[in-house]
VMD Tcl script that draws the C-alpha trace (Angstrom):
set ca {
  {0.00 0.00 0.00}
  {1.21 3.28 -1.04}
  {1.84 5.62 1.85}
  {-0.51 8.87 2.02}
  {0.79 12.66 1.44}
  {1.19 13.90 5.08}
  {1.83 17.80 5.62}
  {2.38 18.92 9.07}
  {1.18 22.34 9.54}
  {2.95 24.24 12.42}
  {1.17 27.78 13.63}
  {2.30 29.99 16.22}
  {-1.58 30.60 16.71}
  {-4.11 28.60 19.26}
  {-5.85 27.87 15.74}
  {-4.09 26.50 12.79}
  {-6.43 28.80 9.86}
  {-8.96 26.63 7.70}
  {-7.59 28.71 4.89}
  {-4.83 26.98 4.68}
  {-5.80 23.15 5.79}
  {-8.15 23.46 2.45}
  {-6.34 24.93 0.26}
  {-3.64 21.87 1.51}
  {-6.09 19.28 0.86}
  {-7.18 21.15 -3.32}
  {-3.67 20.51 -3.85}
  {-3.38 16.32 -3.23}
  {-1.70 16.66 0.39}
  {-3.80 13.46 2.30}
  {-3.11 14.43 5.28}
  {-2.91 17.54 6.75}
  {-2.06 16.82 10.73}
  {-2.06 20.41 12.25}
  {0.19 21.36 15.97}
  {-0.48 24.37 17.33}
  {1.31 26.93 19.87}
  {4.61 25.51 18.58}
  {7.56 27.76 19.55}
  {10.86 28.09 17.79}
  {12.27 25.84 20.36}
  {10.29 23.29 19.09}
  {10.81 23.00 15.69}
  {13.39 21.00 15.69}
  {12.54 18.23 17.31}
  {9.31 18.38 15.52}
  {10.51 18.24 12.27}
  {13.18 15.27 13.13}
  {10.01 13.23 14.28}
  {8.52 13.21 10.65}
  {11.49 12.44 8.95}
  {12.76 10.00 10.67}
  {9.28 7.88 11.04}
  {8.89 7.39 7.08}
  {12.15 6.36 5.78}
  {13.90 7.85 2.62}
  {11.25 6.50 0.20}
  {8.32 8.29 3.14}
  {10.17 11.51 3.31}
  {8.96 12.30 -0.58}
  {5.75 12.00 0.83}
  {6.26 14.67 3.99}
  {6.05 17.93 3.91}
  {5.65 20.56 6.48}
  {3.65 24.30 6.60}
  {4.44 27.00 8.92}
  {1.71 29.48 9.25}
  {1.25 31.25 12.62}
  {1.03 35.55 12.00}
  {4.29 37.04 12.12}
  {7.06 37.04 9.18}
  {9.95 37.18 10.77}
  {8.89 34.35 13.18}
  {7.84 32.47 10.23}
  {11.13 32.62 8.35}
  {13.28 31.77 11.22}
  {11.11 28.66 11.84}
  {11.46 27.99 7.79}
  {15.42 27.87 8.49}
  {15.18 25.70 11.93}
  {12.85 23.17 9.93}
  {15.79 23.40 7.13}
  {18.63 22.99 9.83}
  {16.90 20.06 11.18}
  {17.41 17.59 8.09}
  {20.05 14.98 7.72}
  {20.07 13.76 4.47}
  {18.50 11.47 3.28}
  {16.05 12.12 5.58}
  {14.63 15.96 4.22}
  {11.40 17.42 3.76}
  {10.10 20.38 1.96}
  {8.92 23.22 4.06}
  {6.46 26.38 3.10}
  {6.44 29.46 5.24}
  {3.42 31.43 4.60}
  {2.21 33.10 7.64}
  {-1.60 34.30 7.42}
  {-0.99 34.37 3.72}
  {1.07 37.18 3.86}
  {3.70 35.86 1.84}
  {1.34 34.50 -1.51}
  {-1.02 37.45 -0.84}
  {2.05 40.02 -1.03}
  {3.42 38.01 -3.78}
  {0.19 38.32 -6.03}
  {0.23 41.88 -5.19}
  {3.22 43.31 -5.94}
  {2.76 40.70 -9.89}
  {-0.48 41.82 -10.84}
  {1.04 45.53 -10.41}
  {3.96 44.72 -12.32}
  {1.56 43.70 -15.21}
  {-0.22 46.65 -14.99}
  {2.89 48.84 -15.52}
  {3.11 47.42 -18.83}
  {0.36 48.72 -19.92}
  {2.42 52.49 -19.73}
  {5.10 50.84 -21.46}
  {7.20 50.35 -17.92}
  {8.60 48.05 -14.79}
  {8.57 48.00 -11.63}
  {12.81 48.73 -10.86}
  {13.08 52.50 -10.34}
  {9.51 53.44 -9.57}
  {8.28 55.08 -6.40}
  {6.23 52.85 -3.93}
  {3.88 54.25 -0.85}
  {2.85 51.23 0.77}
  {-0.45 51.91 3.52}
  {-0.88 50.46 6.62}
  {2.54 48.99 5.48}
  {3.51 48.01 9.66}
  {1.37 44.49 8.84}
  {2.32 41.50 8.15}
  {1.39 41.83 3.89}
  {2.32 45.15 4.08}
  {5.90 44.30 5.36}
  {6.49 41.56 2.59}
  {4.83 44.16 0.17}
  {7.55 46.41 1.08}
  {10.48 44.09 0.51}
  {9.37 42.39 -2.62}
  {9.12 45.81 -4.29}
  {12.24 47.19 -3.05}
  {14.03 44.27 -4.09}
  {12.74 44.53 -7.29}
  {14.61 47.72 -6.95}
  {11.88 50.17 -6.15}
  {12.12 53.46 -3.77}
  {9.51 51.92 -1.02}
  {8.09 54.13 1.62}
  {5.87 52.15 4.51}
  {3.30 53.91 6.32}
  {1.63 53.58 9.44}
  {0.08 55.39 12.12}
  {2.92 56.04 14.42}
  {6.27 56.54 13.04}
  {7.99 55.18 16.01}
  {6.65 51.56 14.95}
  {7.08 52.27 11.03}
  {10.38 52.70 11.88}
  {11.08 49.47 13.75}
  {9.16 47.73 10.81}
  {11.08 49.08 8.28}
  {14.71 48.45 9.85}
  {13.18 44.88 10.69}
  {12.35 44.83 6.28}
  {15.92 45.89 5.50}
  {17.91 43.96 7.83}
  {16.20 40.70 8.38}
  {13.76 40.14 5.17}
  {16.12 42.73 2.80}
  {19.31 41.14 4.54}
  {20.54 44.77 3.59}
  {20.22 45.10 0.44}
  {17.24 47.32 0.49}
  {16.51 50.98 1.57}
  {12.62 50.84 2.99}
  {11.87 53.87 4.17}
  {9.33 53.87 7.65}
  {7.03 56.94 7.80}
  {4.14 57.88 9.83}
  {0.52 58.67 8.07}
  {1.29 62.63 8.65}
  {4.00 62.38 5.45}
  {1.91 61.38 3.27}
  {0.20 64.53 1.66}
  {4.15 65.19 0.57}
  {4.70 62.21 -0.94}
  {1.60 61.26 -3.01}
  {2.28 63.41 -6.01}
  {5.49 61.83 -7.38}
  {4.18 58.45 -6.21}
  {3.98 56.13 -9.36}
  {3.07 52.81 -7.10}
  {0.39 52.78 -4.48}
  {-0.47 49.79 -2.14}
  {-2.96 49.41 0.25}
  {-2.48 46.63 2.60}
  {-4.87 47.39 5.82}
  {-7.64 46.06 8.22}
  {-10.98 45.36 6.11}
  {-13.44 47.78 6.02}
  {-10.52 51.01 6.66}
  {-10.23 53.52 3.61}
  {-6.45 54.72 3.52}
  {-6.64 56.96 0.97}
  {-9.84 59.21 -0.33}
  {-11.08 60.28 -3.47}
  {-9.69 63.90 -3.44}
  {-6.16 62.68 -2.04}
  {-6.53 60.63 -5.22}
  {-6.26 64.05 -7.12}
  {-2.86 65.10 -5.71}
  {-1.55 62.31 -7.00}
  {-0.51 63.40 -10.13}
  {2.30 60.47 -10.83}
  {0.53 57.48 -10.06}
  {0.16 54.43 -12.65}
  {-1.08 51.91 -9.98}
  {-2.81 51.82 -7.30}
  {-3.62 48.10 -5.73}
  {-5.84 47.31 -2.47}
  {-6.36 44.08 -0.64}
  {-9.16 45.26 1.33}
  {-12.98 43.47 0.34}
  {-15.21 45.25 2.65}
  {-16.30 48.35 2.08}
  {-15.46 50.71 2.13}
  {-12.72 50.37 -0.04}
  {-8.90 50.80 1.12}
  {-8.37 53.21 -2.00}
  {-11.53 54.82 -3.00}
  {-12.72 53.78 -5.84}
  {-11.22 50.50 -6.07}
  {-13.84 47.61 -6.27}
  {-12.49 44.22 -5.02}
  {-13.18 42.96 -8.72}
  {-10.93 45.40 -10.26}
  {-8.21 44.34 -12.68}
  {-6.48 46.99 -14.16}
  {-9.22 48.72 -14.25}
  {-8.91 52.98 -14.54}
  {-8.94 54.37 -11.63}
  {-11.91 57.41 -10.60}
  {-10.29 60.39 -10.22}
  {-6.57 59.85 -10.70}
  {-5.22 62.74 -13.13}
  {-2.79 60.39 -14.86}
  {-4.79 57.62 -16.11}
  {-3.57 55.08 -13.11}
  {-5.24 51.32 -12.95}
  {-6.90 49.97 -9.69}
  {-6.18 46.17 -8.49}
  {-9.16 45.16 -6.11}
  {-8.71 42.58 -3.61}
  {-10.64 39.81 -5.49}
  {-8.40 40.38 -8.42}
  {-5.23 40.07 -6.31}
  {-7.04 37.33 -4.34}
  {-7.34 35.21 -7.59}
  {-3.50 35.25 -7.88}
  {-2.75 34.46 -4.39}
  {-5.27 31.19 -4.32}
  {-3.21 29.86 -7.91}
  {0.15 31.00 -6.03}
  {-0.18 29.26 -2.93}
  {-1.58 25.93 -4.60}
  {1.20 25.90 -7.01}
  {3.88 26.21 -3.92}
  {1.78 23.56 -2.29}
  {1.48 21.10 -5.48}
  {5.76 21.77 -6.04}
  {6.20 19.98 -2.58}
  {4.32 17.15 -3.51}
  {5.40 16.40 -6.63}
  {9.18 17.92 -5.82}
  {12.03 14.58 -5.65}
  {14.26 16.99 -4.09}
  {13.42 19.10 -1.12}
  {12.11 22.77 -1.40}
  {12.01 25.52 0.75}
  {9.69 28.31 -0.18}
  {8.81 31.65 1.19}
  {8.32 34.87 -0.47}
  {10.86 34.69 -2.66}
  {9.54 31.92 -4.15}
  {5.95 33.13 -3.84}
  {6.78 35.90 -6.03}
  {8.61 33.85 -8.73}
  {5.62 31.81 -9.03}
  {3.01 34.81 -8.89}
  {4.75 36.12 -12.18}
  {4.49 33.24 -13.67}
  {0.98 32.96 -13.48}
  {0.82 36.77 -14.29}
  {1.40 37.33 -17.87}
  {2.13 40.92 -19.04}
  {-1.60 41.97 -21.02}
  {-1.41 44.01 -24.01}
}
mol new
graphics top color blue
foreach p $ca { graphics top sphere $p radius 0.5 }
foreach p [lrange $ca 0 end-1] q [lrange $ca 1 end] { graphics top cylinder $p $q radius 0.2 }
display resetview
């Protein structure tokens, strides 16, 4: 008898998130066997316990998830869980903590595609990222400024989108990027030469208004995640794709959160499918997430 796909999904959390122990099962995984509270210290012996129980031929047929809410917390179990093989006894592993990582991912693609429509990329072009301090926000923040964008992450205090952003640059960016951490008070300033606008908030929380809109006089793309109303950018419906924007003076495109949600669900089951099907162990985060998000995305003429 053939032995059954078993994924062991690890959360920080009380509750490992039903989000993610479907979308396991859509993509072929058997056996989704959740543990929940896990700390960092734990990891380890966790992830030595399912590969040493199946064999070399079982391993194949292992993986593990690491959810939980925080990024950073996320990653650093991603590279205990990696630590922790000893081949030929390895596993793949997929950090995506509350989605963050795929729903960032999908983001930061679909706008990509839209700048194509003005004949443009993404390297180079101004980014204001709102309610940037959360955990999509964050990942927003790094995948554009490693695609080598000028990022700027908002939030209401600037004490905190400080700490975020030198947490972006130095842990996710490893220093290699230059996220800037503002408070909400700087943004009036910055919205006219902004060419990229994300807004990655609490549902139901508008971020930006119609007549702030106006001012800004640069923008190509704007791009919200939020699907209550109202909006996060006015005038953004969650079904937009690419679709012009109300208001903006330069002909910018609005990404709604159904669009961008669309992306994310084909994302994360493709991650989830490559560990199954993968004969030599992966290890997937954002990086990855984003890689796969723009393949799915093809430019639109």
């Amino acid at each position: 008898m053939e032995k059954p796909y078993i994924l062991h999904m690890l959360t920080t959390e009380k509750n490992l998130s039903p989000f993610d122990v479907n979308m396991a099962q859509d993509a072929g995984w058997q056996v989704t066997m959740p543990y929940l509270n896990v700390a960092e210290s734990e990891v380890q012996g966790l992830i030595q316990d399912a590969i040493f129980s199946r064999g070399p031929g079982g391993v194949k047929r292992t993986a593990c998830f690491i959810g939980g809410r925080d990024p950073e917390t996320a990653i650093k179990m991603l590279e205990i869980a990696k630590a922790a093989m000893v081949p030929p006894f390895q596993i793949s592993v997929l950090a995506d903590p509350s989605g963050a990582f795929t729903t960032a991912a999908a983001m930061v693609a679909a706008v990509e595609r839209e700048l194509n429509k003005f004949g443009t990329e993404l390297a180079g072009k101004k980014v204001l990222i709102l309610a940037g301090t959360g955990p999509v926000g964050q990942i927003a923040a790094v995948l554009c400024a490693k695609a080598g964008c000028q990022v700027a992450l908002f939030g209401r205090q600037q004490e905190k989108s400080e700490r975020v952003a030198k947490v972006c640059n130095a842990f996710f960016g490893a220093g290699t990027t230059a996220i800037r951490g503002l408070a909400n008070d700087r943004l009036p300033e910055l919205l006219p030469t902004a060419e990229v606008i994300l807004a990655t908030g609490a549902a139901g929380i508008q971020l930006l208004n119609a007549e702030q809109i106006k001012s800004a006089s640069a923008l190509k793309v704007a791009a919200d995640v939020n699907a209550v109303p109202p909006p996060g950018i006015a005038g953004i419906e969650p079904l937009a794709d690419g679709s012009p924007l109300p208001g903006a003076p330069g002909g910018a495109v609005g990404i709604g959160a159904l669009a961008i949600g669309n992306i994310k669900y084909r994302t994360h089951q493709r991650l989830l499918r490559q560990m199954r099907e993968a004969e030599r162990p992966l290890y997937l985060h954002f990086d990855q997430a984003f890689a796969v998000a723009r393949e799915l995305v093809q430019p639109r003429s």
